[in-house]
C-alpha positions in Angstrom: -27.7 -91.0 19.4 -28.0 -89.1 16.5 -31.2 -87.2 17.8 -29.3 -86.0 20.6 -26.2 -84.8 18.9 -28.6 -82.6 16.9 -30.2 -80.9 20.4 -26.1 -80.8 21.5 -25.6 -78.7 18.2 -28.4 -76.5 18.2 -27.9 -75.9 22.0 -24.6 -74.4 21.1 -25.9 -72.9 18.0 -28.3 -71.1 20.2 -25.5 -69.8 22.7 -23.7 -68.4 20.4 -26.4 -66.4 18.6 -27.4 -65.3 22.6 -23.2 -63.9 23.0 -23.2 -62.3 19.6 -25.7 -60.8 21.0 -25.3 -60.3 24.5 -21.8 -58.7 23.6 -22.0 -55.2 22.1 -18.9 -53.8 20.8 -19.4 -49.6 20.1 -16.7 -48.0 18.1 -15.1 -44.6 19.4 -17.1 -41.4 18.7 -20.2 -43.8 18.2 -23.5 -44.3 20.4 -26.3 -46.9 20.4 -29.8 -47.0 21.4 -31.0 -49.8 23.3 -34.8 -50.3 23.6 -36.6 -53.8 25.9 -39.8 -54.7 24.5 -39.9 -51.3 22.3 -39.0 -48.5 25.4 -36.1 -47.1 25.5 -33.6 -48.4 27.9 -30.4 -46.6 27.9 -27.7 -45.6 25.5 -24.3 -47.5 24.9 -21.2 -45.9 25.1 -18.3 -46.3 23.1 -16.6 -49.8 24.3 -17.5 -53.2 25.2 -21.6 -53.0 26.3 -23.5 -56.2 27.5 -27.0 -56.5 27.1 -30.1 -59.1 27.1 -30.3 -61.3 24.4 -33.9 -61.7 22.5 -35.3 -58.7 25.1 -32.9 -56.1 24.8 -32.3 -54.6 21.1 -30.3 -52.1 19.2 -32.4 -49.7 17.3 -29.9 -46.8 16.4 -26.2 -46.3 15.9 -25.4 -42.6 15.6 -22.3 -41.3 14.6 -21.1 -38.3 17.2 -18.9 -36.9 14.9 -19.3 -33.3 13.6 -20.7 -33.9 10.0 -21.0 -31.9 7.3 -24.3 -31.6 5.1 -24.2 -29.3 1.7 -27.5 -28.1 0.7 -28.5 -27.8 -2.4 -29.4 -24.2 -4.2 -32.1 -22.4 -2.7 -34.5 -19.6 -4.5 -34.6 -16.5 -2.0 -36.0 -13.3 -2.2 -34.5 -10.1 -1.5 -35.7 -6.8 -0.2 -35.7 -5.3 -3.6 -37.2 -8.2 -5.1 -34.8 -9.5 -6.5 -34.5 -13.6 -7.1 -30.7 -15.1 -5.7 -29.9 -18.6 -5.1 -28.2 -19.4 -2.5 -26.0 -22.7 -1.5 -25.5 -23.2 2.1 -23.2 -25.8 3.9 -23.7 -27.0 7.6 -21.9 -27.6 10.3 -23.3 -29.8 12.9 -22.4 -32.3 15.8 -25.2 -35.0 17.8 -24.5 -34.9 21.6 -27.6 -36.5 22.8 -28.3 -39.7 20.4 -31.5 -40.4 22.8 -32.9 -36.8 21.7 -31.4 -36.9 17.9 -34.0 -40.6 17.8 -36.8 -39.6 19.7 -37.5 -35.6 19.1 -37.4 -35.9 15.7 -37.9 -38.3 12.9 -35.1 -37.1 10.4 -32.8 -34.7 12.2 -31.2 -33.6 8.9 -34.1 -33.1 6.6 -35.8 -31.0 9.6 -32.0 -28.5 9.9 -32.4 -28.6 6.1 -35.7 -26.9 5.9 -35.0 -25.2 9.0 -32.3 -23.4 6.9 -34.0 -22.6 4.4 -37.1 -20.8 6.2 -34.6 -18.9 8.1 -32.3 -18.0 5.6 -35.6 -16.6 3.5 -36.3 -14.4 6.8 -32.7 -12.9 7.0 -32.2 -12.4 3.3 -36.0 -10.8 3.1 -34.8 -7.9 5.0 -31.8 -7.0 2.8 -31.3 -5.3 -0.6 -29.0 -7.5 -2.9 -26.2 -5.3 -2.6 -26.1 -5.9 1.4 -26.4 -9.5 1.2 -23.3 -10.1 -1.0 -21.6 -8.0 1.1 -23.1 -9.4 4.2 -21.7 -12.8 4.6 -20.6 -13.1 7.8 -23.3 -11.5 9.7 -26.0 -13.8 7.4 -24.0 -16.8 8.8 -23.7 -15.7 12.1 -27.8 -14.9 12.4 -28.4 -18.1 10.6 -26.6 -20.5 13.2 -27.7 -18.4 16.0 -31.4 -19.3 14.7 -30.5 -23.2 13.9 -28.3 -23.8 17.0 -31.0 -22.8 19.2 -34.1 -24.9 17.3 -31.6 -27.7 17.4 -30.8 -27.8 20.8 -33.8 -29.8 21.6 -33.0 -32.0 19.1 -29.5 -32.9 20.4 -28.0 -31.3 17.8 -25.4 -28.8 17.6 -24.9 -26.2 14.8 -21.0 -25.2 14.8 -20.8 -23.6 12.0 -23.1 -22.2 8.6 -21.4 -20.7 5.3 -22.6 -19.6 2.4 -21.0 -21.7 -0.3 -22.5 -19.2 -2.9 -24.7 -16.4 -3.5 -26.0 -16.1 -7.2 -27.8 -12.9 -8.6 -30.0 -13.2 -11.9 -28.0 -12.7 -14.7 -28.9 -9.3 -15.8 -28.0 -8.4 -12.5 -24.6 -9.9 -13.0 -24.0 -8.2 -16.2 -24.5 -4.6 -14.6 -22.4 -5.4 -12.0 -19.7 -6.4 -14.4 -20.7 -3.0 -15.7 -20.5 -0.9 -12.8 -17.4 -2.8 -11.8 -15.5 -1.9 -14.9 -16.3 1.4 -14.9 -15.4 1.9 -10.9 -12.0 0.5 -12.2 -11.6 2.4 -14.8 -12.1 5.8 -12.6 -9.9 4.6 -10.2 -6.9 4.0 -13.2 -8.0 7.5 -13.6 -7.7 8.9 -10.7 -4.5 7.1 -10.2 -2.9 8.5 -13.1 -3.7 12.2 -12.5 -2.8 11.6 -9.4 1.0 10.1 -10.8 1.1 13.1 -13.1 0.7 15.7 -10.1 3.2 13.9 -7.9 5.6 14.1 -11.0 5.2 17.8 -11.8 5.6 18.6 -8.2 8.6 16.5 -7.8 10.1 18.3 -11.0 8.7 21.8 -10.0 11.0 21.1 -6.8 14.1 19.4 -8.8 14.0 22.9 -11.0 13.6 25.0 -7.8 16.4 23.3 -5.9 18.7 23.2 -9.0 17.9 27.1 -9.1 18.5 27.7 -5.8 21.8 25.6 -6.2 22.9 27.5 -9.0 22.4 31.2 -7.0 24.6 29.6 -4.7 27.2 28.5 -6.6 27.3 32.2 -8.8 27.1 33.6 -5.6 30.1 31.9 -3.8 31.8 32.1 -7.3 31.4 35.8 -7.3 32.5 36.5 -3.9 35.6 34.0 -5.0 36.2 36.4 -7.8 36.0 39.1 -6.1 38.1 38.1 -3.1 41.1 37.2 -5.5 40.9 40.4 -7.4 40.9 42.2 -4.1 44.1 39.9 -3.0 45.8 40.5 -6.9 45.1 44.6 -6.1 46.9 44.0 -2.3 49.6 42.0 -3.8 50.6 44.8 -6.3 49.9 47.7 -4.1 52.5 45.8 -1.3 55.1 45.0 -4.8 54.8 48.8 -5.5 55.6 50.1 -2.3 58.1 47.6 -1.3 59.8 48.6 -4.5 59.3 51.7 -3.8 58.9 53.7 -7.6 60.2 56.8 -7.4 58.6 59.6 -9.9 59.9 58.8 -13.1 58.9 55.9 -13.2 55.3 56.8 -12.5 55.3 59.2 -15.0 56.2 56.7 -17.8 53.3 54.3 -16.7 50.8 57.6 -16.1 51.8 58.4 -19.7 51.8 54.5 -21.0 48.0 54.5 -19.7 47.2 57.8 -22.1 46.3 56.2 -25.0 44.2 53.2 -23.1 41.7 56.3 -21.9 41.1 57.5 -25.9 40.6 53.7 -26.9 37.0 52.9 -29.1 35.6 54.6 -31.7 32.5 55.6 -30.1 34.8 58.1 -28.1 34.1 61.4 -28.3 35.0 64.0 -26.1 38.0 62.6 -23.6 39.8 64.9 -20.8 43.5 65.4 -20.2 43.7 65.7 -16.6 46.0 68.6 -15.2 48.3 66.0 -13.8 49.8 65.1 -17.4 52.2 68.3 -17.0 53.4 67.0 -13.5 54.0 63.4 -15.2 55.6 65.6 -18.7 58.1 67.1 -16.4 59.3 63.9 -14.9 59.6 62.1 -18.1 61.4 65.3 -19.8 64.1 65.6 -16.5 64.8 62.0 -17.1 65.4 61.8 -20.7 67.6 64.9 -20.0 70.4 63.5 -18.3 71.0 61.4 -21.0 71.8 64.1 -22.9 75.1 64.9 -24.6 77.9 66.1 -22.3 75.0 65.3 -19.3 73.1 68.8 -20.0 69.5 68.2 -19.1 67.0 68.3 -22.1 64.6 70.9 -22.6 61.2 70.3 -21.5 58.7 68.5 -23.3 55.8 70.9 -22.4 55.0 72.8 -19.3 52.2 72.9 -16.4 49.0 73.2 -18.2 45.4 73.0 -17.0 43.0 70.5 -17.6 42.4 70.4 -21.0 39.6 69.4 -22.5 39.5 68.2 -26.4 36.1 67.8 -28.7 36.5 66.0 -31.6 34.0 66.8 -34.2 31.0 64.6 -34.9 30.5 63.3 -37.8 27.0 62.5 -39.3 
């Protein structure tokens, strides 16, 4: 009894191994390699997969997610011989687990050296000052190169950057160098070119006030002028709509007399022939406020123009 509760227990002992194993369960994004008696078979999908127990096995699981793999520094020479090292980081994605197992022993170590033979081609044919400028075409003519050796491989390059590119340190010191003084003439040019801008902008502040300030004289003359014009008009109408009569111009004819012989730098001043006309008015007024109304003898009578010359002294 005993005996055959043992065979009862290794039976199912037995059965269960043969479901564990019978019963593959693949995760998502996931693949599996199946191989019978050491061929390959097919590959499983992601899912629930039967298979044959103790024939059928699993020899790979590969991951068909896009992975990332940094690389470490690599010594590459450039066109001017010049040593840079250079860090890389790739990009890449399996879509045929059967070829990623069975074309190649170590998919990754093969893109690694891959990479670094083709990135020692591309940077080979560039001075150092094109391939730190020259990024994105390196990358681009690096995954071009890898995507198409990898194909076979069931691999698939998405992308390549270039984590970093590092010159030799002298190198890196005179470009420091040449960068500082680049700077420097730029904060140079910059300033001279601030300085000009602000001259020009004054120059044209100064001619605009100028021109501003012609105006302004200008209008203010021709304001002047119009109001002394309107002040000579408004005592030429008053004169003639008061209408003066002669004796009265002769007192302001004489009144303006001694006005003409004003300043001491006078020397020689004419009596004009109309002070006798102007003499006679005045004396035929002051007459006939006379006594007893009898009209007053003249003050003088017609005379020439005189002329009078005071002596110079020296």
């Amino acid at each position: 009894m005993s005996a055959v509760i043992i065979v009862l227990i290794i039976l199912v002992v037995l059965v269960f191994i043969a479901l564990i194993k019978t019963i593959q369960v693949i995760p998502q994004a996931s693949a599996a390699i199946v191989e019978r008696f050491g061929r390959y078979t097919r590959t499983l999908n992601a899912g629930l997969n039967i298979v044959v127990p103790f024939i059928d096995t699993i020899r790979n699981r590969i991951d068909l997610r896009e992975q990332v793999v940094p690389f470490p520094p690599q010594p590459v020479i450039t066109q001017d011989n010049l040593v840079v090292n250079i860090d890389t980081v790739i990009y890449y994605q399996v879509t045929d687990a059967r070829a990623a197992t069975y074309e190649v022993a170590s998919y990754i170590q093969a893109i690694e050296q891959l990479t670094v033979t083709t990135l020692r081609n591309i940077i080979g044919g560039m001075d150092l000052e094109r391939t730190l400028t020259s990024r994105e075409d390196i990358n681009a003519a690096l995954r071009g190169v890898l995507d198409e050796a990898t194909g076979k491989w069931g691999i698939r390059v998405n992308r390549v950057e270039l984590k970093a590119i590092e010159p030799p340190t002298s190198i890196q010191d005179s470009m420091e160098k040449q960068m500082r003084a680049d700077r420097d003439k730029r904060a140079a040019i910059l300033q001279a070119e601030g300085v000009r801008q602000s001259e020009i902008l004054r120059a044209e502040g100064e001619k605009q006030s100028a021109i501003l300030r012609a105006e302004g004289e200008s209008q203010a003359a021709a304001l002047r002028a119009e109001g002394e014009a309107q002040a000579v008009r408004t005592v030429f109408e008053a004169i003639h709509a008061g209408d003066p009569d002669q004796k009265l111009l002769s007192y302001q004819y004489l009144q303006m007399l001694p006005k003409i012989a004003e300043g001491d730098a006078n020397k020689l001043w004419i009596v004009p022939s109309e002070i006798g006309d102007a003499l006679k008015g005045l004396s035929g007024a002051l007459g006939g406020l006379g006594q007893g109304g009898a009209p007053a003898p003249p003050l003088t009578k017609d005379v020439p123009s005189a002329r009078r010359e005071e002596p110079t002294v020296d």
